[in-house]
C-alpha positions in Angstrom: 68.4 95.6 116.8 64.8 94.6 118.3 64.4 98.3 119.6 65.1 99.2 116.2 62.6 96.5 114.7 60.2 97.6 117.3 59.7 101.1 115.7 60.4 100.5 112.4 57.1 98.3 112.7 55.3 101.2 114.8 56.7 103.4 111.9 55.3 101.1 109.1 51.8 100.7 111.2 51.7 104.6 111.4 52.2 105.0 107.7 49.2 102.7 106.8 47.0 104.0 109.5 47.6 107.9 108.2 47.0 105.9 104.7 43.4 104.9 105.5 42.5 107.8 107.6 44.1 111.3 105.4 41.1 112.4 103.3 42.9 113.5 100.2 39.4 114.5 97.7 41.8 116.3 94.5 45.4 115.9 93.0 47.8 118.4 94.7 50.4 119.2 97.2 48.8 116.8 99.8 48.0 114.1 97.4 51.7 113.4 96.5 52.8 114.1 99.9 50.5 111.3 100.8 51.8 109.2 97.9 55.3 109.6 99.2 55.4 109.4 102.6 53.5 105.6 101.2 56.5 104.5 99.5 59.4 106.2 100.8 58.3 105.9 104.5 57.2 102.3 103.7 60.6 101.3 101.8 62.1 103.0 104.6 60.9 101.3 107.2 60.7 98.1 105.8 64.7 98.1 105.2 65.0 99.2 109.0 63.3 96.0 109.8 65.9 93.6 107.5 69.2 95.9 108.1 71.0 98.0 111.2 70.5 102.1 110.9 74.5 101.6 111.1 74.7 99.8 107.9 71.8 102.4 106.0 74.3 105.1 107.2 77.3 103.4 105.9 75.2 103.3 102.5 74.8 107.0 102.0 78.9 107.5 102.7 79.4 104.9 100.6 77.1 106.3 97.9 79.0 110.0 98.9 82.2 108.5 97.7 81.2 106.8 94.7 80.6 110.2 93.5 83.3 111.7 94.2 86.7 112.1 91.7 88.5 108.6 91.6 92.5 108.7 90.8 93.6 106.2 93.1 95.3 103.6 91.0 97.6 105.7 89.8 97.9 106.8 94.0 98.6 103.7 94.7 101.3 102.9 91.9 103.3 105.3 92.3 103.3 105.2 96.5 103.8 101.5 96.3 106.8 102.5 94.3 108.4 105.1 96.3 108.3 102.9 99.4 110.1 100.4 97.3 112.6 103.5 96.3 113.0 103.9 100.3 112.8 100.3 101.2 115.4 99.6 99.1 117.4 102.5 99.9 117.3 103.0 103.8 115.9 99.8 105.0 112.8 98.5 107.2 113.0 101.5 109.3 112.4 104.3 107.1 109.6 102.0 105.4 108.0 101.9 108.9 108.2 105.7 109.1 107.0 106.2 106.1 103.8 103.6 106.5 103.0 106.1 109.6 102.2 109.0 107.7 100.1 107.2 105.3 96.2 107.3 105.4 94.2 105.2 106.9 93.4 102.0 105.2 94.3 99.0 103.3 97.9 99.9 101.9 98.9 101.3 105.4 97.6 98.0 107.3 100.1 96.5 103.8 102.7 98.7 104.7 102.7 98.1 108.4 102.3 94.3 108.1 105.6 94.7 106.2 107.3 96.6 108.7 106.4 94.3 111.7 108.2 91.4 110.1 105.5 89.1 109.3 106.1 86.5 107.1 105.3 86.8 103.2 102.6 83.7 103.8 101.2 86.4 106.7 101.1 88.9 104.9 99.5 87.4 101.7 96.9 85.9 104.4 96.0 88.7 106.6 95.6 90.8 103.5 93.2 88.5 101.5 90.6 88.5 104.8 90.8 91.8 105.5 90.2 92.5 101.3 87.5 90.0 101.6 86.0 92.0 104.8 86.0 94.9 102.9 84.4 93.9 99.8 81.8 92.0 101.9 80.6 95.5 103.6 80.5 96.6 99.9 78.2 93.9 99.2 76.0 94.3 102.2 75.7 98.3 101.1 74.5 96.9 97.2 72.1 94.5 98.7 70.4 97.3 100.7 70.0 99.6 97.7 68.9 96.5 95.3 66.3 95.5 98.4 65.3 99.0 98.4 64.7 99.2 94.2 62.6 95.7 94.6 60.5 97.7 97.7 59.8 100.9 96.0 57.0 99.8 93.3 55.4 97.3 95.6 54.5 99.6 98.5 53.8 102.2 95.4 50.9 99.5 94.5 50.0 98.9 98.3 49.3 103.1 98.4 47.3 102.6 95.2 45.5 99.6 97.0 44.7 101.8 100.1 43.5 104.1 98.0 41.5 102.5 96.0 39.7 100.5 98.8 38.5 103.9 100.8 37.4 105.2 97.3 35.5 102.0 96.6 34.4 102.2 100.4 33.0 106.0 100.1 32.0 106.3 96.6 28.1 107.6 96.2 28.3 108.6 92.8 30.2 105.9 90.4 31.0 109.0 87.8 33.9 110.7 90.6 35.7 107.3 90.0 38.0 108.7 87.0 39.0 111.7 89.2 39.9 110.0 92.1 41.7 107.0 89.7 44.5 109.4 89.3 45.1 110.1 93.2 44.9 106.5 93.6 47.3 105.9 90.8 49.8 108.2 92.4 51.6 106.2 95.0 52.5 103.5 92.1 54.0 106.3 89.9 56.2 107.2 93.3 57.0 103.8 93.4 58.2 102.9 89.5 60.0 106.6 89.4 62.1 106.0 92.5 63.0 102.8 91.8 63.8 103.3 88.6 65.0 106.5 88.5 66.7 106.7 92.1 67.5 103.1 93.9 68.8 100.9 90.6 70.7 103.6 88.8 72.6 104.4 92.1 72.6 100.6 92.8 74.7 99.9 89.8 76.8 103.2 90.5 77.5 101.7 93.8 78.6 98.0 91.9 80.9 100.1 89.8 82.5 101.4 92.9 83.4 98.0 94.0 84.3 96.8 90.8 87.3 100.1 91.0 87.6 99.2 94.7 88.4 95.6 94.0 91.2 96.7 91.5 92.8 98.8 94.3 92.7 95.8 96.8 94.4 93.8 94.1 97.0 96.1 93.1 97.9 96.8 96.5 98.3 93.2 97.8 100.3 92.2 94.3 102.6 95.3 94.9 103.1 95.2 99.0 104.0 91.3 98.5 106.5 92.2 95.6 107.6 95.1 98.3 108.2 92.6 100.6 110.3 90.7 98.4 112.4 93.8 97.5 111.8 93.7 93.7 113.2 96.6 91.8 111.0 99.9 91.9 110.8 99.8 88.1 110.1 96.4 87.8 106.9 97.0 90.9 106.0 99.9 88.7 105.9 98.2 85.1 104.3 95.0 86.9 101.4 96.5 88.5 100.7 99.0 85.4 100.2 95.7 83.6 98.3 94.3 85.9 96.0 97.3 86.3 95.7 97.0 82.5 94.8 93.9 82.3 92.6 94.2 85.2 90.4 97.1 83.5 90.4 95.4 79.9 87.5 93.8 79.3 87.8 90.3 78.2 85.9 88.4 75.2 82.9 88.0 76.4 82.8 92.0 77.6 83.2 91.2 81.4 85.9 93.1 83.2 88.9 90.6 84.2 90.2 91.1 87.5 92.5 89.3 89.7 90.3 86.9 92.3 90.6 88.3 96.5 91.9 85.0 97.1 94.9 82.7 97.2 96.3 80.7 94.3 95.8 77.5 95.7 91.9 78.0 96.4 91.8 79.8 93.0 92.7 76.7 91.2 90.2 74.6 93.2 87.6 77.2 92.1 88.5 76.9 88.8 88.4 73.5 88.3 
């Protein structure tokens, strides 16, 4: 990480020194180069500084997915359902079989937890940290992208700064002020479009991910416990298309209600 700080620093003095020493006399192709490399090599390397390159690069897949076609409640209901169907049908071993060939991620680790024998109290508990775990990297990716909206604009006014001191600095005639006003004004625009336009929009594309994701995490851990218990596949199946129903219906006060990531016990002490 101090490698990384290192030369996101260099980066950041690099970008300022080009800043005060790139003549840049009339508005074209080198002007808004100049403008950009300000505020999106500035935001850039400014995150670097706060955040891992790991954690930028789990952004942009995360960002990948969240554009990509979502059906996976209805996945997950009806493949919680047939391993109830087999559970209930062949016993622990074909569950285990079955938990194999399924993809990798939260309902397998269900599955498998299931299929090892743990204990329901386990279960519930090794399932709630690693949901937490997982929604916490979610977090971590919509902090970065927030960070990166609240970045955008002010090194868009530190490019109209720099500029605005060398014109003030090399300025012989007072009446070239207007012309160069709107090279100056550049790097702000860059900054307001791109954080308006780019970082918040996907930001909140990114929280409705992990509002969606959230309902998966939830679904799965109500219908691997019920699993575990051996409930009837068409009771699992009506049970968690309530839930998801519920889940997805916005309440009152127009907020989405969803189950809490957490046990019973510690949701009552929350709540009260």
């Amino acid at each position: 990480m101090i490698p990384q700080v290192i030369l996101s620093c260099l980066f950041s003095i690099g970008i300022f020194f080009l800043a005060f020493h790139l003549e840049v006399g009339e508005m074209g192709l080198t002007s808004n180069l100049y403008a950009l490399i300000v505020v999106l090599g500035g935001t850039l390397s400014a995150t670097l500084i706060a955040y891992p390159w790991q954690k930028l690069a789990w952004t942009a897949q995360l960002l990948k997915r969240t554009f990509q076609s979502r059906n996976e409640v209805e996945w997950i209901l009806d493949t919680i359902v047939d391993l109830a169907r087999i559970y209930r049908q062949k016993g622990i071993r074909a569950l285990e079989q079955e938990g194999e060939e399924l993809p990798e991620g939260f309902l397998k680790t269900a599955v498998e937890l299931t299929a090892f024998h743990h204990t329901r109290e386990k279960i519930e508990q090794i399932l709630q940290k690693e949901a937490q775990l997982i929604y916490a990297q979610y977090e971590t990716a919509y902090k970065i992208l927030y960070n990166m909206a609240r970045l955008a604009p002010a090194l868009g006014l530190t490019g109209t700064i720099v500029t605005l001191i060398r014109i003030f600095g090399h300025m012989s005639d007072p009446k070239s002020l207007i012309a160069y006003m709107g090279i100056a004004l550049l790097s702000t625009f860059y900054g307001v479009v791109l954080a308006n336009l780019c970082f918040i929009p996907l930001s909140n594309k990114l929280k409705e991910f992990m509002d969606y994701e959230e309902i998966c995490l939830d679904l799965i851990q109500e219908g691997v416990l019920d699993l575990y218990d051996e409930e009837n596949p068409r009771v699992i199946q009506h049970k968690l298309e309530a839930l998801s129903t519920t889940i997805t219906r916005p309440n009152r006060n127009g907020t989405p209600s969803r189950l809490f990531l957490i046990s019973p016990k510690k949701r009552a002490s929350v709540m009260s």
